[in-house]
SEVEXKOL-157070 format. One line per field, with one value per residue (C-alpha): x, y, z; residue in one letter; residue number from 1. Coordinates in steps of 0.001 Angstrom, whole numbers, padded with zeros to 6 digits. Example, Ala and Ser with C-alpha at 12.3 -4.5 7.8 and 13.67 -1.06 7.14 Angstrom:
% SEVEXKOL-157070
xx <- 012300 | 013670;
yy <- -004500 | -001060;
zz <- 007800 | 007140;
residu <- A | S;
num <- 1 | 2;
//
This chain:
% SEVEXKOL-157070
xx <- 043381 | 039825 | 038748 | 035110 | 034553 | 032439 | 029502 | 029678 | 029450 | 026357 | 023313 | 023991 | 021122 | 022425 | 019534 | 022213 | 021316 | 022181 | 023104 | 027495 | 029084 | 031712 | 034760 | 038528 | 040493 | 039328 | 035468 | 032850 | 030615 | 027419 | 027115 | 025129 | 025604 | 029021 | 031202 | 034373 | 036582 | 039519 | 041148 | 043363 | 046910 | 046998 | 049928 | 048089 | 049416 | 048115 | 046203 | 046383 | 044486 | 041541 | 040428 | 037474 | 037312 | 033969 | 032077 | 034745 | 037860 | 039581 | 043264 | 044230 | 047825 | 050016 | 052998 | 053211 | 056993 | 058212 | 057368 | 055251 | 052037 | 048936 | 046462 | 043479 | 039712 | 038433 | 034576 | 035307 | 038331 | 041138 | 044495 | 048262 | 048966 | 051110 | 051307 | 054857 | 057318 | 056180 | 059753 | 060194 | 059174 | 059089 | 055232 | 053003 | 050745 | 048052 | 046369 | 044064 | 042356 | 041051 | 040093 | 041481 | 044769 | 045148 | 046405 | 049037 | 050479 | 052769 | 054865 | 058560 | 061997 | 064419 | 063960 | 063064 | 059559 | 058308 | 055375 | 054286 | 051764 | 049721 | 048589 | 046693 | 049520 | 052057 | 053571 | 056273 | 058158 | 057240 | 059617 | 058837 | 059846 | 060571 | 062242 | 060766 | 058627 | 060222 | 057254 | 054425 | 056119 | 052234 | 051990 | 048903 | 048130 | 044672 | 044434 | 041365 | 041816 | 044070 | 045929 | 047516 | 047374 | 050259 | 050742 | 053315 | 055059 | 054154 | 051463 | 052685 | 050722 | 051292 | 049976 | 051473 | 054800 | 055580 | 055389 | 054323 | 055161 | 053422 | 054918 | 053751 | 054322 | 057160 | 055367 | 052636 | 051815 | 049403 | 047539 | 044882 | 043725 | 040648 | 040173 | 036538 | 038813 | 041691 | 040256 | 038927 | 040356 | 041119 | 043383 | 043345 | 046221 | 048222 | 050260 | 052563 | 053146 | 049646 | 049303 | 049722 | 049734 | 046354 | 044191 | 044491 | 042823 | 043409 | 041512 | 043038 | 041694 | 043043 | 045914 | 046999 | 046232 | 044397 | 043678 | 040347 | 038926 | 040394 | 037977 | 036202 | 037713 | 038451 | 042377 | 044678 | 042832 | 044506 | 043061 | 043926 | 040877 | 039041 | 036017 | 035135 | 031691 | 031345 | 032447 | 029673 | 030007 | 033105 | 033630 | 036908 | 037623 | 040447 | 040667 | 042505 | 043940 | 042093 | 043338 | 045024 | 044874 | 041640 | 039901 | 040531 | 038218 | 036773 | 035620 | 033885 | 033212 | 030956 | 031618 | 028921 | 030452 | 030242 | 030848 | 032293 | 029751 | 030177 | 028718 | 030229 | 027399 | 027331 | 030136 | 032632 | 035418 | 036836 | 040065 | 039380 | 041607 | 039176 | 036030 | 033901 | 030819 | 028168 | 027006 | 023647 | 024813 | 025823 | 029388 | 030459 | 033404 | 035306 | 038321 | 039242 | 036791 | 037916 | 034464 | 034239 | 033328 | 035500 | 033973 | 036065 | 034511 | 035152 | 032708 | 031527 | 029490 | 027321 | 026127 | 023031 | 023214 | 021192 | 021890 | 024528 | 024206 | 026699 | 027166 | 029201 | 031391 | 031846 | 033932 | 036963 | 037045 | 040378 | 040319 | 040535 | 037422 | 038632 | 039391 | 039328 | 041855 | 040444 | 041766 | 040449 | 042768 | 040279 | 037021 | 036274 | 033012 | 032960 | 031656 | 028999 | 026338 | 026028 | 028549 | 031548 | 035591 | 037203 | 040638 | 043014 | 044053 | 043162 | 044937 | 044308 | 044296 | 047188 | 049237 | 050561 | 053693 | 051934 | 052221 | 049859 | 049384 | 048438 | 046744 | 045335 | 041003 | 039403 | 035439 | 032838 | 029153 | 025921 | 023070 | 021207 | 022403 | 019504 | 019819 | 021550 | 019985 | 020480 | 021610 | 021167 | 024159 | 024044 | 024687 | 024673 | 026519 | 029838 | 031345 | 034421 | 037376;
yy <- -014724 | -016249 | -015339 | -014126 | -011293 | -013576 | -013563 | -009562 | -008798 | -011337 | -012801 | -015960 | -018983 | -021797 | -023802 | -026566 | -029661 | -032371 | -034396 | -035674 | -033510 | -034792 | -034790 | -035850 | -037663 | -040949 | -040313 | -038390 | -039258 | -037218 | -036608 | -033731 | -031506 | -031987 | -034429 | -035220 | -033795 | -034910 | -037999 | -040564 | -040696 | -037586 | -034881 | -033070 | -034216 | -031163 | -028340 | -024789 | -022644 | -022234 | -019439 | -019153 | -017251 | -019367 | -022546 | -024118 | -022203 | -022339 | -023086 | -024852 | -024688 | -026895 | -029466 | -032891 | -034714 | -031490 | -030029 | -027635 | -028175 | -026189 | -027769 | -026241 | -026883 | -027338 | -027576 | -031684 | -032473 | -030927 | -031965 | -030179 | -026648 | -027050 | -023861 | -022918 | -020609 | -021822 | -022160 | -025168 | -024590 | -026116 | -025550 | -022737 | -021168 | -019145 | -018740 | -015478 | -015644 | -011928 | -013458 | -016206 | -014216 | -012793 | -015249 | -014841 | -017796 | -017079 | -019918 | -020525 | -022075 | -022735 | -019002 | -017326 | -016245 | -016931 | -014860 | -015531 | -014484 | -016135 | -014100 | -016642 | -018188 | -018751 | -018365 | -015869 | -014882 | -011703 | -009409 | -008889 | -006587 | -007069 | -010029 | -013519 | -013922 | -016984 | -016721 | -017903 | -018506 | -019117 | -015900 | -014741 | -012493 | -011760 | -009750 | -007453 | -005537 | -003558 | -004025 | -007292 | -007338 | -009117 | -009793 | -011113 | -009668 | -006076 | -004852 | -004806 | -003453 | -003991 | -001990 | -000675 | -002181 | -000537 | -002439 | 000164 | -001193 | -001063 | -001005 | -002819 | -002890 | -005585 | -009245 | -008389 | -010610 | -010423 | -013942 | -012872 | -010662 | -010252 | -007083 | -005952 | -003739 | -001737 | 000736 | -001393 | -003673 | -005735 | -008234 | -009405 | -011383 | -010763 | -008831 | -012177 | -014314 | -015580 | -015330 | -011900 | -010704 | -009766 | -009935 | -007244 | -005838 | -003430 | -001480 | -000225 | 002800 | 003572 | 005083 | 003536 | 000913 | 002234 | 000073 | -000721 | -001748 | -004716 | -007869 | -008975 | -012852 | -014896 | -014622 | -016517 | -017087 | -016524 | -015099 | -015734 | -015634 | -013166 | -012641 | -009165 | -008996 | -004808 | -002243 | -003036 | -006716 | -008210 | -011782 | -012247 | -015780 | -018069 | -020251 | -020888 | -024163 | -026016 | -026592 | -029653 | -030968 | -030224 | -029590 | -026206 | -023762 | -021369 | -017782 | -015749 | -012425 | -009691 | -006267 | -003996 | -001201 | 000570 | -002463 | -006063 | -008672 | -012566 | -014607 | -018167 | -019335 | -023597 | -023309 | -025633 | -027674 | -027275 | -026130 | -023389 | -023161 | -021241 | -019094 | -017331 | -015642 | -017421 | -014728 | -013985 | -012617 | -016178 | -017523 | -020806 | -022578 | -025631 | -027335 | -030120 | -031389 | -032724 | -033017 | -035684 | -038582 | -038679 | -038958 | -039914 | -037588 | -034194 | -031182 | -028212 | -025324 | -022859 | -019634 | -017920 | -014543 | -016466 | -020101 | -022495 | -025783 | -027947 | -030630 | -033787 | -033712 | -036438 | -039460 | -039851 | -043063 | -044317 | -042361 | -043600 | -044407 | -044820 | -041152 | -037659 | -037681 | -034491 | -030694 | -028483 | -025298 | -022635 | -022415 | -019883 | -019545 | -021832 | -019683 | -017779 | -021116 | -020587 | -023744 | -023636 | -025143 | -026659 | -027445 | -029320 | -032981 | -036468 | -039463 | -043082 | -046137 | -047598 | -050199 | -053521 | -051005 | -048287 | -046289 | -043365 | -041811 | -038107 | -037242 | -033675 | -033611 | -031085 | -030765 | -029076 | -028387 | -029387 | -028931 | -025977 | -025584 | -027080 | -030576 | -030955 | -030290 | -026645 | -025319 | -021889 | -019865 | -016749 | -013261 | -010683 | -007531 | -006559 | -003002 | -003147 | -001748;
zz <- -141239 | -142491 | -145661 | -144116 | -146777 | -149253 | -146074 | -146387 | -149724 | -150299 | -148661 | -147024 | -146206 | -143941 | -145970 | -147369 | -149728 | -147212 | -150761 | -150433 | -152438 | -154994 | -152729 | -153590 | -150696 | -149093 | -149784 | -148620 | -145348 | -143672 | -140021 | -138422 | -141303 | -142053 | -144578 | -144992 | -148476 | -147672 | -145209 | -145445 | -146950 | -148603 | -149380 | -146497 | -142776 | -141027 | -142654 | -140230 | -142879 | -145760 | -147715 | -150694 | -153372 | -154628 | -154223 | -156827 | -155631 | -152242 | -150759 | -147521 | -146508 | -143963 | -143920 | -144237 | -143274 | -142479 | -145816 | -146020 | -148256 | -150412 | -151164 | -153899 | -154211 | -157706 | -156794 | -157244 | -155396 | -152662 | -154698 | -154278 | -155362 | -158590 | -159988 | -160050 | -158054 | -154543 | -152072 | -149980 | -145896 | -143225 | -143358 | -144684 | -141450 | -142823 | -146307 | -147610 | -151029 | -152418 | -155843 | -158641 | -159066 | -155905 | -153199 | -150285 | -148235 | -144776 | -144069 | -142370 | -142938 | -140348 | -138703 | -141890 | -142620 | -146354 | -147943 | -151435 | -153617 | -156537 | -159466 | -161344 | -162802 | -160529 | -157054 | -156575 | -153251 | -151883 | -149107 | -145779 | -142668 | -139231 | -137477 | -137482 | -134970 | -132538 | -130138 | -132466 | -136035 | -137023 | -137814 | -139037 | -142604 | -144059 | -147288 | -148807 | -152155 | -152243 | -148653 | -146768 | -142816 | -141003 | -137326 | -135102 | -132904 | -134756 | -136840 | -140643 | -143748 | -146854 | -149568 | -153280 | -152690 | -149417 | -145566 | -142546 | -139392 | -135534 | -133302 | -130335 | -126681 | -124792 | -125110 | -127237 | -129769 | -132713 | -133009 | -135158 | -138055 | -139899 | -141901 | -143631 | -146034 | -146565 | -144062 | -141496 | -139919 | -136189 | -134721 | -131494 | -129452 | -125831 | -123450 | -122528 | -120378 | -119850 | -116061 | -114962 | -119043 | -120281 | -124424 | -126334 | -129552 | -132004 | -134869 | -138305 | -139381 | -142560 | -141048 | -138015 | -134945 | -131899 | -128782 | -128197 | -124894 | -123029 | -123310 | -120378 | -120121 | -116811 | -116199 | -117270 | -121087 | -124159 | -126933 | -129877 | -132134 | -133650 | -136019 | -137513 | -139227 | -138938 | -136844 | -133837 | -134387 | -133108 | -131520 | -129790 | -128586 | -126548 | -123936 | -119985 | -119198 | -117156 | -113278 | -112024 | -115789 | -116290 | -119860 | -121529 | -120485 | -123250 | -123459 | -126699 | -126253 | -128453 | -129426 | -130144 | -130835 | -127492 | -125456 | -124879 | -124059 | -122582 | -124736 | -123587 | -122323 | -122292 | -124242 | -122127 | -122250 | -125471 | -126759 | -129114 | -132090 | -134740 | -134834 | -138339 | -138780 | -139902 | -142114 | -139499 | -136703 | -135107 | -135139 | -136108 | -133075 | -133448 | -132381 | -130057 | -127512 | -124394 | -122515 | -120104 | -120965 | -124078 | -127845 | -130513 | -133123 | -134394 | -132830 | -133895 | -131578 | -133640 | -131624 | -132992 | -130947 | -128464 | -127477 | -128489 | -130506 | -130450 | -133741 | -134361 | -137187 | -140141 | -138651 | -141087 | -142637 | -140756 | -138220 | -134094 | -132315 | -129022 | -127719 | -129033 | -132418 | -134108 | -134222 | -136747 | -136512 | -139070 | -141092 | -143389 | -146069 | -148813 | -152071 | -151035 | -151046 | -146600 | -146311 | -144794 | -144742 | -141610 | -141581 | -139494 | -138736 | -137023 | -136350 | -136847 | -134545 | -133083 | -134752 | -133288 | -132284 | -130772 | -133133 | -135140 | -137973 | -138037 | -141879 | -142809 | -142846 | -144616 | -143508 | -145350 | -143840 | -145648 | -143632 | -141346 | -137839 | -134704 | -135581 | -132278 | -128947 | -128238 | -125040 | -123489 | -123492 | -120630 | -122648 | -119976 | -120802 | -119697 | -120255 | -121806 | -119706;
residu <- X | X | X | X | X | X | X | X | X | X | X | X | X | X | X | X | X | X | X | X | X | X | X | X | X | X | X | X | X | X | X | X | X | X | X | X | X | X | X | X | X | X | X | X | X | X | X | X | X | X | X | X | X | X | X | X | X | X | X | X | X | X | X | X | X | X | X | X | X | X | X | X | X | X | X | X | X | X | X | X | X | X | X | X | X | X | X | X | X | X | X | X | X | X | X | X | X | X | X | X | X | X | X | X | X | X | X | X | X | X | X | X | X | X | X | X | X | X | X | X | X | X | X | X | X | X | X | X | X | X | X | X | X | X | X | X | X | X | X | X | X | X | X | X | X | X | X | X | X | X | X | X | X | X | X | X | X | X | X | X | X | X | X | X | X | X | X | X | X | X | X | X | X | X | X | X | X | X | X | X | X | X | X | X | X | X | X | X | X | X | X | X | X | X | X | X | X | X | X | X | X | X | X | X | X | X | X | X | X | X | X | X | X | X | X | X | X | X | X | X | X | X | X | X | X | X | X | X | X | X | X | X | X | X | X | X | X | X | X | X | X | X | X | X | X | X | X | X | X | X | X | X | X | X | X | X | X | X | X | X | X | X | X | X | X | X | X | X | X | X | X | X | X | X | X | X | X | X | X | X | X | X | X | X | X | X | X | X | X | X | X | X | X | X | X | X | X | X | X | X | X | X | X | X | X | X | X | X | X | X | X | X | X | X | X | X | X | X | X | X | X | X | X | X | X | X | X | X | X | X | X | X | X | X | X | X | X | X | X | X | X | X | X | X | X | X | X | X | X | X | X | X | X | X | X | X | X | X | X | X | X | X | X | X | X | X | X | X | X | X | X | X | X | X | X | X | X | X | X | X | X | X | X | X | X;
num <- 1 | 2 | 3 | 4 | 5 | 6 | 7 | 8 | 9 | 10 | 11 | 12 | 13 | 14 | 15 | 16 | 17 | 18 | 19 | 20 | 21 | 22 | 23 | 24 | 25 | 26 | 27 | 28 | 29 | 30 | 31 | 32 | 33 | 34 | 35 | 36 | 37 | 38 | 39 | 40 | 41 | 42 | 43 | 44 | 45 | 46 | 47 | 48 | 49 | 50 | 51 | 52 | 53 | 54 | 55 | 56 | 57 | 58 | 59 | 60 | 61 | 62 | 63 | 64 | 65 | 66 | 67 | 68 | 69 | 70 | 71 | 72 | 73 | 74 | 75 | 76 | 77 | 78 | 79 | 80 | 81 | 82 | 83 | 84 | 85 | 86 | 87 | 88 | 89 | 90 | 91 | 92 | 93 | 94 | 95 | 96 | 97 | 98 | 99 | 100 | 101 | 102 | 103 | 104 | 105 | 106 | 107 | 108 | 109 | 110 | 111 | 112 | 113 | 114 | 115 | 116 | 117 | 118 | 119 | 120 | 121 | 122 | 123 | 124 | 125 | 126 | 127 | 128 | 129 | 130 | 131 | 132 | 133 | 134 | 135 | 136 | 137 | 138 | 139 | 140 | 141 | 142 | 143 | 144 | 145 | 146 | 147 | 148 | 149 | 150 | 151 | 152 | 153 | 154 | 155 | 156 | 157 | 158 | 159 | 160 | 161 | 162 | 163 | 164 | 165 | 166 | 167 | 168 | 169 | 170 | 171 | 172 | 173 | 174 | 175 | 176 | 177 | 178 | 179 | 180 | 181 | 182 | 183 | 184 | 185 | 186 | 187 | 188 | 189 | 190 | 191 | 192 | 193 | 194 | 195 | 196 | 197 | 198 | 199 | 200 | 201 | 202 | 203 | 204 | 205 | 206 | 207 | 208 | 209 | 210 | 211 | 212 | 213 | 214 | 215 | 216 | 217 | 218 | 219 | 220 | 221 | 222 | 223 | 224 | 225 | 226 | 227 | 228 | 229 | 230 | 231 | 232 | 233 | 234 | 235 | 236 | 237 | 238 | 239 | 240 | 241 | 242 | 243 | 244 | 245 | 246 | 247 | 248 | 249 | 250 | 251 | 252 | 253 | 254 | 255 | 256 | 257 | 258 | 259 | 260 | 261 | 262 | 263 | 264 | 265 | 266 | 267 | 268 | 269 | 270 | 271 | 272 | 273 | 274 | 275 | 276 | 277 | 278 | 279 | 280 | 281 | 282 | 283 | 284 | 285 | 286 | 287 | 288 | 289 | 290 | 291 | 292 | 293 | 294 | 295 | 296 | 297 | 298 | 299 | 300 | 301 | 302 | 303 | 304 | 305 | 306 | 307 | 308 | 309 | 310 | 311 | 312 | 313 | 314 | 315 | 316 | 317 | 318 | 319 | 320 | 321 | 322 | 323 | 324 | 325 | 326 | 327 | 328 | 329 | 330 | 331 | 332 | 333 | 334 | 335 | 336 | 337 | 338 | 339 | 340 | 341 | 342 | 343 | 344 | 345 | 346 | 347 | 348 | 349 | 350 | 351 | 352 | 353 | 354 | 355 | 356 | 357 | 358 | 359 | 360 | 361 | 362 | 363 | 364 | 365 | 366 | 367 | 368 | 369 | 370 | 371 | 372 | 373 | 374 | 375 | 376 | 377 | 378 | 379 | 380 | 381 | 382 | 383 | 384 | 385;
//
């Protein structure tokens, strides 16, 4: 579902100007490497996706009022997609950008599933197979020349016109895709329910899916993540619920192409909701942190095939500063400068009534990983089984 192919196809330095960039939204403000592009009241309410073409071209997609929403990078400012043909939704789940005229979107309606694609122009609706998917209707799609990966609860292609369909066993369900072309390809998701279920991941071929190894996480975790950088560098991620309402409990694990490793390490208490490649070997983690005692502001954990570090995020300007209020929900490459997109949401204080507002917060990094204090993350090797 991350647009991740810009870090393969050219040499990437996490040496970042630490100057603000010029951001749209409600201003831009540095912490530990990262600013904020996009806050406030915006047509954004929740953003579940990004994708890059280049440093001046990228789409996030998600709803706002029950609408669903795209929003477009210019290399100035994040403002709503307005190109024409795009279908109302309830709210648009994943985003992949090939190039400037070659964009797909995955949304839903009611229990209809929506795909559309852009061709530089303007947005037209495109058809799909299978049945909507009612366990997870955030389906995810990522597209390479020439092919476009869909999961679910099936494995679709989509290539010249014509859908192919996988099959899948009873209660699996695709959560994640990330392809490194039209030949190779993996997604990653789970033999339902949870308890008692177990992860699984696939690889495409060229010509079909084949079960790969089971990865080695604690029961009970869910994974739902996955990051493909080549064929013997792999990171599947998720995480358990934590007993007795404790925080979420984590897990990232490595292929190497002959074997799964644990690569958690001090990893802890966070709720996972998006992993990329940082273009190195190391893999960038974020999404809500519950650790005890609670911090009001957005995290980030960078993993440099060693140790991890883990970063505060940019504050947004409104947002609450009393308990954790930020999810980001995916990151993806942002050109091919080393920065990268996080997307997702955070709310604001509460009023005189009690209540919040929840607005969509787009994050872009700006400075090299190690500025935080780095903690040792245990890598020991684990067969895959």
């Amino acid at each position: 579902m991350l647009a991740r192919h810009l870090i393969r196809t050219a040499a990437v330095s996490l040496a970042l100007a630490s100057t603000l960039l010029t951001a749209g939204g409600a201003g831009a403000a540095e912490v530990s490497g990262w600013e904020v592009s996009l806050s406030g009241d915006s047509p954004a309410g929740s953003l579940m996706s990004v994708s890059s073409v280049d440093d001046d071209l990228a789409w996030a997609v998600g709803r706002k009022g029950g609408h669903g929403v795209i929003m477009r990078w210019d290399g100035e400012r994040w403002s709503e997609d307005t190109a024409p043909g795009l279908p109302d939704v309830w709210q648009w789940s994943s985003v992949s950008a090939v190039s400037a005229d070659d964009v797909w979107a995955y949304g839903t309606l009611v229990r209809d599933q929506v795909l559309v694609h852009y061709d530089g122009e303007r947005w037209s609706r495109v058809a799909t197979t299978g049945p909507s998917d009612d366990s997870w209707p955030e389906v995810p799609i990522d597209a390479v020349p020439g092919r476009l990966f869909k999961g679910g609860n099936a494995l679709y292609t989509y290539s010249g016109g014509t859908w192919t369909t996988f099959a899948l066993p009873r209660l699996v369900d695709i959560r994640d895709i990330d392809a490194i072309s039209a030949d190779d390809a993996y997604a990653t998701g789970m033999q339902y329910p949870v308890n008692g279920g177990h992860p699984v991941t696939y690889h495409w071929d060229g010509d079909t899916w084949t079960l790969m190894d089971e990865p080695p996480v604690p029961a009970g975790t869910d994974t739902a993540k996955i990051a493909a950088v080549s064929p013997d560098s792999v990171y599947v991620a998720g995480r358990a619920t934590g007993p007795d309402a404790d925080p979420p409990v984590p897990s990232v694990t490595h292929w190497n192409g002959t074997a799964w490793e644990d690569v958690t390490g001090a990893l802890a208490d966070f709720d996972l909701e998006a992993i990329a490649p940082d273009g190195r070997g190391g893999l960038w983690v974020t999404g809500n942190d519950q650790a005890e005692p609670a911090h009001s502001e957005p995290v980030f954990w960078h993993f440099d095939g060693t140790s991890w570090t883990k970063e505060a995020g940019a504050p947004a300007p409104d947002g609450d500063t009393r308990w954790p209020s930020y999810s980001f929900y995916d990151l993806a490459p942002a050109g091919r400068s080393g920065a990268f997109w996080a997307v997702g949401d955070y709310s604001t204080p509460m009023d005189t009534h009690g209540d919040q507002t929840v607005n969509g917060l787009i994050e872009r990094s700006t400075a090299p990983t190690g500025s935080a204090s780095t903690v040792t993350a245990s890598t020991g090797a684990v067969a895959g089984r």
